[in-house]
Structure formats: C-alpha cells, structure tokens
C-alpha positions in Angstrom: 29.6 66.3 -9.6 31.1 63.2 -7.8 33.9 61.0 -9.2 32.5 58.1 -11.1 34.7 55.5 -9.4 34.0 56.8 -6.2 30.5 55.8 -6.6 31.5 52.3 -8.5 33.4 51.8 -4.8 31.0 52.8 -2.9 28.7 50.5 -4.6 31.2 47.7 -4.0 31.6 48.5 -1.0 27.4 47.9 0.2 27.5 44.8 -2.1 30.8 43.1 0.0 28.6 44.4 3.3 25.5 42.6 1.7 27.2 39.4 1.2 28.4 39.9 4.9 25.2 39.9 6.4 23.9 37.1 4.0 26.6 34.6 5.1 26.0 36.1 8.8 22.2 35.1 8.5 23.4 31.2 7.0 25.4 30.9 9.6 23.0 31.9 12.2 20.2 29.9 10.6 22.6 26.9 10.5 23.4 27.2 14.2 19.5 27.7 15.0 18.5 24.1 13.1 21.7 22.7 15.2 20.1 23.8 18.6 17.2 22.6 17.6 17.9 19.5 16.0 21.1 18.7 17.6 21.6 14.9 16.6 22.5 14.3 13.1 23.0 11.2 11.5 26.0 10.6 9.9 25.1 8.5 7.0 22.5 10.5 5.6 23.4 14.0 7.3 19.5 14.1 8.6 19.2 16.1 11.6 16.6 14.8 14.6 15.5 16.4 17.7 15.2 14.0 20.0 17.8 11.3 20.9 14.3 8.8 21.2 13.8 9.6 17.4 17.6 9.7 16.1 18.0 6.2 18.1 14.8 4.8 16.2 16.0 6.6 12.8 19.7 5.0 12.8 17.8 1.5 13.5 16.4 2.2 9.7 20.2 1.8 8.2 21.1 -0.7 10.6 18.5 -2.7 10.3 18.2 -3.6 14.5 14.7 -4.8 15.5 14.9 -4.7 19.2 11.6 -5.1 19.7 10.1 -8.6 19.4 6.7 -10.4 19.5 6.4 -12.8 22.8 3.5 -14.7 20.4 5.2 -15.1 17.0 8.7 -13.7 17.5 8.7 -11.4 14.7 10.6 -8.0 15.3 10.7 -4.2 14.6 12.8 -1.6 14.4 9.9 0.3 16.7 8.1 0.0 19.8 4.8 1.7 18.5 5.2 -1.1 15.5 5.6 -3.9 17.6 2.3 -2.4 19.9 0.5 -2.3 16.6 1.6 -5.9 15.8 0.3 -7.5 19.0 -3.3 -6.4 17.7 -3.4 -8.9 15.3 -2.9 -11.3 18.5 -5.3 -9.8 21.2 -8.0 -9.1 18.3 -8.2 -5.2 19.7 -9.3 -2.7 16.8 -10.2 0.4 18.7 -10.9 2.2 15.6 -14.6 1.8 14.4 -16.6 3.0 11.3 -19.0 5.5 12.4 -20.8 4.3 9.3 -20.9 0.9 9.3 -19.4 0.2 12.6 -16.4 -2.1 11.3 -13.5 -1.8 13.5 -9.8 -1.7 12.6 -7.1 -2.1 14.5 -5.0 0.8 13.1 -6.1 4.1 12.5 -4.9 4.6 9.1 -6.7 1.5 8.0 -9.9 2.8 8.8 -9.1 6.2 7.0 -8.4 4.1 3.9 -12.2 2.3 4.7 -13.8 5.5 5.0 -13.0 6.4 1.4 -15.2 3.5 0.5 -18.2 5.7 2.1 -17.0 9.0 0.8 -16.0 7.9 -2.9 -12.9 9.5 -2.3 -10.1 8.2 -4.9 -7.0 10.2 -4.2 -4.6 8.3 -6.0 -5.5 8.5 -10.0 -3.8 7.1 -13.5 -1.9 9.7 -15.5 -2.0 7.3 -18.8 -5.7 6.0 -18.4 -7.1 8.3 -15.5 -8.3 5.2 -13.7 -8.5 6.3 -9.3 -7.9 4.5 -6.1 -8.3 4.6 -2.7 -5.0 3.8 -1.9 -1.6 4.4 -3.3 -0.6 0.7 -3.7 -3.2 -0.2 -5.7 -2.3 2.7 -8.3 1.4 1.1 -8.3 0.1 -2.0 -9.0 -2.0 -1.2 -11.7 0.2 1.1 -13.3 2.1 -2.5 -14.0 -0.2 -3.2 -16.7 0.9 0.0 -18.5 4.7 -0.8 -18.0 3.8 -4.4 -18.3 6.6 -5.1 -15.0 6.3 -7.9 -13.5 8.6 -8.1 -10.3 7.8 -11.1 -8.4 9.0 -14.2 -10.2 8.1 -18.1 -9.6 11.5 -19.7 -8.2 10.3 -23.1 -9.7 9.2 -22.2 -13.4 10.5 -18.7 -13.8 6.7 -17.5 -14.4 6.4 -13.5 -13.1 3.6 -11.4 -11.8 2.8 -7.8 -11.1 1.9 -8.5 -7.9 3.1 -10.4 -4.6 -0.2 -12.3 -3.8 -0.7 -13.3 -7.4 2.9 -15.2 -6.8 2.0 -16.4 -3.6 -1.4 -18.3 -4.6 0.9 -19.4 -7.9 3.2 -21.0 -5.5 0.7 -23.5 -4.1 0.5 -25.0 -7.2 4.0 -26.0 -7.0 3.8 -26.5 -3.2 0.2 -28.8 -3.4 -1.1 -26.0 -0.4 -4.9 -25.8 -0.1 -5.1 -23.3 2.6 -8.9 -22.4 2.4 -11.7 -25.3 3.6 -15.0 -25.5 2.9 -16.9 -25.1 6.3 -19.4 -27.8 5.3 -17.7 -31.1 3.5 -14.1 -30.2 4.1 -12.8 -29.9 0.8 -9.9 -27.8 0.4 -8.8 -25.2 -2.4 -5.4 -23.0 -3.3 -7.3 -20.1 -3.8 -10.0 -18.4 -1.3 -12.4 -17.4 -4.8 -12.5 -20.9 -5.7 -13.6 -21.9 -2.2 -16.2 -18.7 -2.7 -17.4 -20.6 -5.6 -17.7 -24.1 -4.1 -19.4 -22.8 -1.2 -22.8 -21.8 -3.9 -23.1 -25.8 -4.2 -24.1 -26.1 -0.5 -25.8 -22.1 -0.4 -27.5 -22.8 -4.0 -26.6 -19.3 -5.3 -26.1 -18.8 -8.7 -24.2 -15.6 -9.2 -24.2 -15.9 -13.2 -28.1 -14.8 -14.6 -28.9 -15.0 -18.4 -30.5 -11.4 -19.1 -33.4 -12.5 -21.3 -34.8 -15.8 -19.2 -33.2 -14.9 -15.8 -32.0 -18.9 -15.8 -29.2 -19.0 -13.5 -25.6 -20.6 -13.3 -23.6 -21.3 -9.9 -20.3 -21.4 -11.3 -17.9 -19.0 -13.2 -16.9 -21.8 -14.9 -20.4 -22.4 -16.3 -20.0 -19.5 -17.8 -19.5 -21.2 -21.2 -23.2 -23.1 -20.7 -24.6 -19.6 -20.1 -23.0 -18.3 -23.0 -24.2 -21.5 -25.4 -27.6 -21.0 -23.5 -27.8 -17.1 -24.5 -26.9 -18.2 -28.1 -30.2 -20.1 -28.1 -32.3 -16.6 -27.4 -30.5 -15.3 -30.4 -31.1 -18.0 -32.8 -34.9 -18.1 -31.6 -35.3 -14.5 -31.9 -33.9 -15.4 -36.4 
C-alpha cells in the first residue's frame, strides 16, 4: 500500500495546479473584456467599447452638454437627445398607434400608449397591489404610503409628492393663469378648472343625480347635488 502522505501531496499538489489554471482563466477572461472593451472610465471603473460611447458616458460625470437647440438653446449631453428634442419644434411624431392612430414623437412613448390598449400594468404596489403603466407613476404613488413629500413651496414651505402639483401651487404665489378659455378669454392656474369653465359655454353637466338624472356642470356644485340627493331620501321616509 502507498504512503499516506504521499497521497496527501499528491493531492496538494493537483489543488496548487487547479488554482493555477483558475487564476490563468481570470486573467485570460480579464484580458478578453479589455480587448473588447478597451476604454474604461476612470471614475467608475466601467469599461465601453467604443470611444463614440465612452466620450458620451464621461459627459454623464462631467456634466458637458455639447449639443444645443438652435430654437430654445437648451442642451444635452447627446446628439440622439438633442434630435429627439427638436421634435417638439418641427411637430414630427413618426411613431403612430396602429390602434388609434395617435402619433408620438418617441418611440418609447408610444410603447407606454399601447399599454392603454393592451391593459398591460407592469409596474404594481407591493403594500396595496395597486398597477401602472409606467414606472413613475408607481414612485409617485408609493408617496402616499411613505407619506414623502419632496418638492417644497419656496414661498410658504408647503410640500408635495409630486413636481406638477408644486408647479400649479406656485401660480398661486406667482398670480400665473396659463390656460384661456377659447371663447371669453378668461384665464385659470390650473388646466381642470379651465375644463370645468369651458361646460358653461358646451352646457355639459358632468355630475348626474342617480335617481332623477338632474344634472350639475360643475364639481363644485357638487354640494347642491348632494343637498338635491338628500331630498330623494327624505321623500322616499
């Protein structure tokens, strides 16, 4: 029979070879993700392929926006942003709705509008369950479960959980009335109160009473309907 220790070195032996061809393998993998992606970045160690890509990727810690709008001079980081940008200025949308035929001037925007078709919710609540179509409207309603409010009134220190709730807030401070009425010219801070006004001139009432189908215009009338629906319930005593 064969020494004992002779096979404990042998063993050692294939184990110090093993480790060999492991750190062989790293070192040839490390050398294949260098030829292949052979610009790294030196702040966040991220390799890139192309020198097109690494350029536009160190613009992201600079924060350089070479490329600038001739209409409004506002500026990105890159081209294809800028390119999507001047849409919004030449009214192009070259991507349509094959169901309703609404056009969009980025293609990811009419993937999100095509969920309204399909039903498709992708993005759902882990405390309530509640599902959206996109992912910044589950961040925004999971606010109400944290109860964070981020964006905060300069002028009276009031905060919301959302940046366009701050914004129309801020007209009250500023006097703004950016949306008109078509028809008389009156002007409101918010576009749903405009919505609203505009039922005087269309005569639609939005708000029905259930039992007489009686109508009211306004959401603020919402208190007569309410008073009104009391009366069916004191006739029906």
């Amino acid at each position: 029979p064969r020494d004992p220790q002779i096979k404990v070195e042998e063993k050692e032996v294939y184990c110090s070879q093993g480790e060999e061809q492991i750190e062989l393998k790293q070192e040839t993998d490390t050398c294949m993700v260098e030829r292949r992606k052979p610009f790294s970045c030196v702040i966040c160690k991220k390799r890139l392929t192309f020198k097109s890509v690494f350029d536009a990727h160190m613009r992201t810690h600079t924060g350089e926006k070479p490329f600038s709008c001739v209409n409004c001079g506002k500026s990105f980081s890159q081209k294809q942003n800028l390119t999507r940008h001047m849409m919004i200025h030449t009214g192009e949308k070259p991507f349509s709705c094959v169901n309703c035929g609404k056009s969009f001037s980025q293609k990811q925007n009419l993937t999100k509008h095509m969920m309204i078709h399909t039903g498709e919710k992708p993005f759902s609540c882990v405390t309530c369950g509640k599902s959206f179509i996109r992912k910044q409207s589950l961040t925004e309603h999971m606010m109400i479960h944290t109860g964070e409010k981020p964006f905060s009134c300069v002028t009276c220190g009031k905060s919301f959980n959302r940046k366009q709730s701050l914004t129309r807030h801020m007209m009250i401070h500023t006097g703004e009335k950016s949306f008109s009425c078509v028809n008389c010219g009156k002007s409101f801070s918010g576009k749903y109160n405009l919505t609203e006004h505009m039922m005087i001139h269309t005569g639609e009432k939005q708000f029905s009473c259930v039992t007489c189908l009686k109508s009211f215009s306004h959401k603020a009338n919402l208190t007569n309907l309410i008073r009104h629906m009391t009366r069916h319930t004191v006739e029906k005593l």
